[in-house]
N, C-alpha and C positions, 0 to 999 in steps of 0.2 A: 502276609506279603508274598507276591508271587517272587520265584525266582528270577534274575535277572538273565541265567542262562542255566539252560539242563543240557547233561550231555549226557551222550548213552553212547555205549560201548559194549558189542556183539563179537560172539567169534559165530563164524560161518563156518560150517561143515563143506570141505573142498569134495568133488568128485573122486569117488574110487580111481585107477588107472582104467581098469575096463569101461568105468564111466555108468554103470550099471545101478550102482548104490552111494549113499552118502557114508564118510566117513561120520562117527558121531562117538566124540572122545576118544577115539583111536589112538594113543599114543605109541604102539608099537611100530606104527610105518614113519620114519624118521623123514624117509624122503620126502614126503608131502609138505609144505608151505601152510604153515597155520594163517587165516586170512581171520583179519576182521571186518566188521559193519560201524561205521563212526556217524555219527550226524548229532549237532547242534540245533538248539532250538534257544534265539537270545531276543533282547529286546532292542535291537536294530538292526537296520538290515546291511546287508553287505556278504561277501563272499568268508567263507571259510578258506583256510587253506592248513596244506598238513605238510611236513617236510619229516620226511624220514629216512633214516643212515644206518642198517642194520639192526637192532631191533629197539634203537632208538627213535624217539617222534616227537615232534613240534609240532601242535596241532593250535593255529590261531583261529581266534572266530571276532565278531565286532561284538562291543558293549558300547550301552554308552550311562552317564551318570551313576558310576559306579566304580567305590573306588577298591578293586579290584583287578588282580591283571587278566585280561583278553588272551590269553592262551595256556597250554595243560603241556603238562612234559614230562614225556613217562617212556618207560619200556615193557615191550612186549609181554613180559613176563609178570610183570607187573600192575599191567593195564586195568582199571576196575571196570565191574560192570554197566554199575552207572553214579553219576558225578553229580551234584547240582556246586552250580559257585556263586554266592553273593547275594545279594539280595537288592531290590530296584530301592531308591532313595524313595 
């Protein structure tokens, strides 16, 4: 069975301040904003959407015939790298 939705979950190396070179697992400059890459691949179509409040997220995406829920809720810290949910009827 295919899955009903895959998700995948990247962190993205931010620009040095010089802008020069990529940070890459850098955790000694604090200052910098860890960024992710998010996207959804489901079995119907519709918009994604992601609400997030500190390093909290609500990331909704459309299912459909499937009884599972249409959205992942996590933190930053947290976040995995990649997810599959459910499976199509």
């Amino acid at each position: 069975m295919q899955p009903a939705a895959t998700i995948s979950v990247s962190k993205v190396a931010p620009f040095k301040p010089n802008g020069a070179n990529y940070i890459d697992e850098d955790t000694t400059i604090n200052s910098e904003q860890e960024l992710w890459s998010i996207s959804a691949t489901s079995n119907r179509q519709g918009d994604e959407e992601i609400y997030a409040r500190g390093s909290h997220i609500i990331w909704t995406y459309p299912l459909q015939d499937i009884q599972c829920p249409s959205y992942m809720e996590f933190t930053t810290d947290t976040m995995p790298k990649k997810v599959k949910i459910g499976t199509e009827k």
